[in-house]
C-alpha positions in Angstrom: 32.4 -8.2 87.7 30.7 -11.1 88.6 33.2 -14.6 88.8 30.9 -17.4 86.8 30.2 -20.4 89.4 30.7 -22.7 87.0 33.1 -23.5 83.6 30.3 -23.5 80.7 30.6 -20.6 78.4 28.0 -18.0 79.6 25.8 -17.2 76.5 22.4 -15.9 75.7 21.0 -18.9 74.1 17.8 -19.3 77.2 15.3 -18.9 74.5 14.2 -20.2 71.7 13.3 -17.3 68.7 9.7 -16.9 69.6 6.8 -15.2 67.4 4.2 -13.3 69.1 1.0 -14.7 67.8 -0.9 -11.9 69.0 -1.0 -9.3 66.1 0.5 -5.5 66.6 -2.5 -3.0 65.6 -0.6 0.1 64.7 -2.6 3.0 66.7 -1.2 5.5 68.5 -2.7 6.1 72.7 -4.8 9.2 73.1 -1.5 10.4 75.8 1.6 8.3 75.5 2.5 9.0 78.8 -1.0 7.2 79.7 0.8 4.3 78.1 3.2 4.1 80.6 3.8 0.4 81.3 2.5 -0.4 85.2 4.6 -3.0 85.9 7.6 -2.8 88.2 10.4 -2.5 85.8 13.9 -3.6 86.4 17.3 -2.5 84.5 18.0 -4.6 81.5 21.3 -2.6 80.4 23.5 -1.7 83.2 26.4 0.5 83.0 29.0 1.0 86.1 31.5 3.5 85.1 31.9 2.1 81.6 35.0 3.5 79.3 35.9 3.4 75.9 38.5 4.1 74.2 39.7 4.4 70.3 43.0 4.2 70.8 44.1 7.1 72.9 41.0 9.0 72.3 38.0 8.8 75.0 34.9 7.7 73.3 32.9 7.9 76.4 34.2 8.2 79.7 32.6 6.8 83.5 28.9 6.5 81.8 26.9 4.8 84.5 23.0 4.3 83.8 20.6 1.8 83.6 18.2 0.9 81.0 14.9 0.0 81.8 13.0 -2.6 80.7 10.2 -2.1 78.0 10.8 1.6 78.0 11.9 4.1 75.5 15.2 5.4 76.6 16.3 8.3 74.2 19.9 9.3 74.3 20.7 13.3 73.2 23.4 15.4 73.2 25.4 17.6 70.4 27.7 15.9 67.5 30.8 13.7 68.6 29.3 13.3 72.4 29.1 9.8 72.4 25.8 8.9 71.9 26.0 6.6 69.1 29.4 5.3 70.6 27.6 4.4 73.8 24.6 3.0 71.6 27.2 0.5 69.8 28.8 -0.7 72.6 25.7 -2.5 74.2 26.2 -5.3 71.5 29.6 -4.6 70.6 29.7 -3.3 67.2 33.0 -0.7 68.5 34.8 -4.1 68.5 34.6 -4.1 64.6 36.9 -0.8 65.0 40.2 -1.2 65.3 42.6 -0.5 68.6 39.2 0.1 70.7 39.4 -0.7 74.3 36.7 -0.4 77.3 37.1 0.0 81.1 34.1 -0.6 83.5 30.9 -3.0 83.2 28.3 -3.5 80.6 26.0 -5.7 80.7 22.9 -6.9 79.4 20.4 -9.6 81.5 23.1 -9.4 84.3 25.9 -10.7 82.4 29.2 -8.6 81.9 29.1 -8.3 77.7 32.9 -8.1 77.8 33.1 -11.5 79.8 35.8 -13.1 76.9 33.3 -16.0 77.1 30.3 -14.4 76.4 29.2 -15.7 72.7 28.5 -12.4 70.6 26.1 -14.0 68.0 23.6 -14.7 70.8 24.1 -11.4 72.2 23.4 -9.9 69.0 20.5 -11.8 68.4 18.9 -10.3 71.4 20.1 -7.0 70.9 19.4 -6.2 67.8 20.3 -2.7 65.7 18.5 -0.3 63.4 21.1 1.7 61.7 21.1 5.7 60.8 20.5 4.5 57.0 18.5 2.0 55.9 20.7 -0.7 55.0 18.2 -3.6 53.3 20.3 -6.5 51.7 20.4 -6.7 48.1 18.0 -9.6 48.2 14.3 -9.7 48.1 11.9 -8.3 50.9 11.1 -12.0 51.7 15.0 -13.0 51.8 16.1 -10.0 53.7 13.4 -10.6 56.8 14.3 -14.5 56.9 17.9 -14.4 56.8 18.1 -13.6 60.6 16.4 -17.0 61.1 18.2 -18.7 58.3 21.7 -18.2 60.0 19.8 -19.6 63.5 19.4 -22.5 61.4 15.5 -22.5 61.0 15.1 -24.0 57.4 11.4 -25.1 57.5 9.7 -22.8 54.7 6.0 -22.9 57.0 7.9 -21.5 59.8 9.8 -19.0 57.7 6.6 -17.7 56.6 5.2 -17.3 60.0 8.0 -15.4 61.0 8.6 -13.2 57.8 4.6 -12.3 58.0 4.4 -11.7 61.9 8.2 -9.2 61.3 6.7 -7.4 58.6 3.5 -7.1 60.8 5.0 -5.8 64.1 7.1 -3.5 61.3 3.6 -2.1 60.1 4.8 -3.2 56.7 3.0 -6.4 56.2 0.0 -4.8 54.3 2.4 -2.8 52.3 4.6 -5.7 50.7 2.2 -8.7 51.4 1.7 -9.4 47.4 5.2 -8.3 46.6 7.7 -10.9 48.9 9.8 -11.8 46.2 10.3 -8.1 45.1 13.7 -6.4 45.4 14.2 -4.3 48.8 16.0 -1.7 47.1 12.9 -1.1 45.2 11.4 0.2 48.6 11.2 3.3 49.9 13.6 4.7 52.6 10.9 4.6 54.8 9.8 1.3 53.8 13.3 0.0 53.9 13.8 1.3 57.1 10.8 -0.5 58.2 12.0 -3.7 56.5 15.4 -3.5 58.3 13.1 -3.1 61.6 11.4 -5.9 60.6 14.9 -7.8 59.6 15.8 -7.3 63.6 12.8 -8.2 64.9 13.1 -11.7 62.9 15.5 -12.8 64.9 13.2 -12.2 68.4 15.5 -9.5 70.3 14.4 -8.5 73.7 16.4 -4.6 73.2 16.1 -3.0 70.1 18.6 0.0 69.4 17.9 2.6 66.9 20.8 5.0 65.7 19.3 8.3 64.3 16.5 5.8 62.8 14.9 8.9 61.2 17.5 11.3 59.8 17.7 10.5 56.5 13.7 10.3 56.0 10.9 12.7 55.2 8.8 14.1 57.9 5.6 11.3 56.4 8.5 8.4 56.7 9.3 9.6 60.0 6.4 9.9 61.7 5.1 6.4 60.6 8.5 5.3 62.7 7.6 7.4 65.5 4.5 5.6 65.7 6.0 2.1 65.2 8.5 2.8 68.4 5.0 4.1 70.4 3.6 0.2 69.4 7.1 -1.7 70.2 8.0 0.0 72.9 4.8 -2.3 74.6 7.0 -5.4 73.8 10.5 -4.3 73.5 13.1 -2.6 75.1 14.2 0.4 72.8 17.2 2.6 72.6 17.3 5.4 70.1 20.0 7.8 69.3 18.0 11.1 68.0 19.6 14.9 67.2 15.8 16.0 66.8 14.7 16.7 70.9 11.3 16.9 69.9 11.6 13.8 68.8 12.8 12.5 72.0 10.2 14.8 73.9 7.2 12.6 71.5 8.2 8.9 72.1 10.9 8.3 74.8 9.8 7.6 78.6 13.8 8.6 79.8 16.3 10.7 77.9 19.8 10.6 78.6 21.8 13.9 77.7 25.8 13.1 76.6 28.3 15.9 76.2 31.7 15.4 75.8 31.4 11.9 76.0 30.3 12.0 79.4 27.0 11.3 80.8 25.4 14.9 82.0 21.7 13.9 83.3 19.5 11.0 83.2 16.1 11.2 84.3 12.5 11.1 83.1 12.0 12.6 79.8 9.5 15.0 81.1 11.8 16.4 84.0 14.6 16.4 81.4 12.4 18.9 79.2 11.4 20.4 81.7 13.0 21.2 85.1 16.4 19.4 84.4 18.8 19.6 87.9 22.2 20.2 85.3 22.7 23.6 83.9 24.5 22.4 81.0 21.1 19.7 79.9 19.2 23.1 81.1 21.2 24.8 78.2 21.0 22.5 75.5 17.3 21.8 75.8 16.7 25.4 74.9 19.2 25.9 72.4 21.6 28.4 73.8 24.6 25.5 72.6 24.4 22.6 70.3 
């Protein structure tokens, strides 16, 4: 772990919440591995033999990785391997469970997340969460997109529309709600909601989105309108789903991680991981013989 230089709290307050003015058109590329950013891409998320514990149990044990930059990074593995565990812990939701521990480093933008100075609002606000169930607030569609920006103090009701329209745009919901703000979210659809809690983190202008089973408990329509959505973020945002489907990770992820056990099997490219994977257990699970 890195010693700070200096006494100042280390947070993650070097930006102000910024709006893309450029507008998201919702197409999908002709080959998403065409799509491919060019760029040289650096690790956003790093993770050096990281640990956790619930209690005495292992959550996840020695997972060392790194997340890349405005990539897709799918995580895989059969039920109770630590995927979602893993997921949590790059903004610290575990910490809302009680007697959990961690050994090892996390960090996000080069900064250890378990630093006892690090401010976890900030962190949270850029990395934000899509959970396995849409969970819109009981509030309108309006309410539920600007409350992000309402707790970061933005009160001016011109700027909250900018932001509200330009979420429910880069959510591809925008054309779907326009007329109907002030209408109840829970009168939405469970894709639509799902959307709209997209939209809710995108509000707050994260640079890593993470996405825990974002699709389970939607139709196969709902779904792939998501699946789409992640293929347009994914040009702007660092993503980080959980999935059980692996041709869902196979469509819209550029690396896949496989977790069994809580342990970190193989992590490579999703196309060698589908294909010519170097671990005999990944090679197993990919073609169904366990899981």
């Amino acid at each position: 772990m890195t010693t700070p230089t200096t006494n100042r709290e280390p947070t993650y307050a070097s930006h102000e919440p910024h709006f893309h003015t450029r507008r998201i058109a919702l197409s999908l590329p002709p080959d998403i591995n065409s799509d491919i950013i060019t760029k040289p891409q650096e690790a956003i998320v790093t993770s050096r033999n990281f640990t956790l514990y619930y209690g005495k149990k292992t959550g996840v044990k020695m997972i060392t990785m790194d997340i890349m930059s405005n990539t897709v990074t799918a995580i895989i593995g059969p039920s109770g391997c630590g995927k979602s565990t893993f997921l949590r812990s790059i903004n610290r939701m575990n910490d809302l469970i009680p007697g959990v521990r961690t050994e090892g480093l996390l960090s996000v933008e080069g900064q250890d997340i378990h630093d006892p100075r690090i401010n976890l609002v900030q962190l949270r606000r850029i990395v934000g969460m899509v959970f396995q169930r849409p969970n819109p607030f009981p509030k309108s569609i309006y309410d539920n997109v600007a409350y992000g920006p309402r707790l970061q103090g933005i009160r001016n009701r011109v700027q909250l529309d900018e932001i509200v329209e330009q979420s429910l745009e880069s959510a591809a919901l925008w054309n779907e709600v326009r007329d109907n703000l002030k209408k109840s979210a829970l009168s939405l659809s469970g894709g639509q909601q799902q959307r709209l809690c997209i939209a809710r983190a995108l509000a707050t202008a994260p640079k890593i989105l993470l996405m825990d089973e974002p699709c389970s408990a939607l139709d196969p329509i709902a779904t792939g309108k998501i699946e789409e959505l992640i293929r347009v973020l994914r040009k702007t945002y660092t993503i980080c789903i959980v999935t059980h489907s692996m041709q869902q990770a196979a469509r819209i992820s550029d690396r896949t991680a496989f977790f069994c056990l809580g342990k970190l099997i193989e992590y490579d490219s999703t196309n060698r991981i589908f294909t010519t994977p170097t671990q005999k257990q990944t090679e197993d699970y990919v073609t169904g013989r366990f899981g």
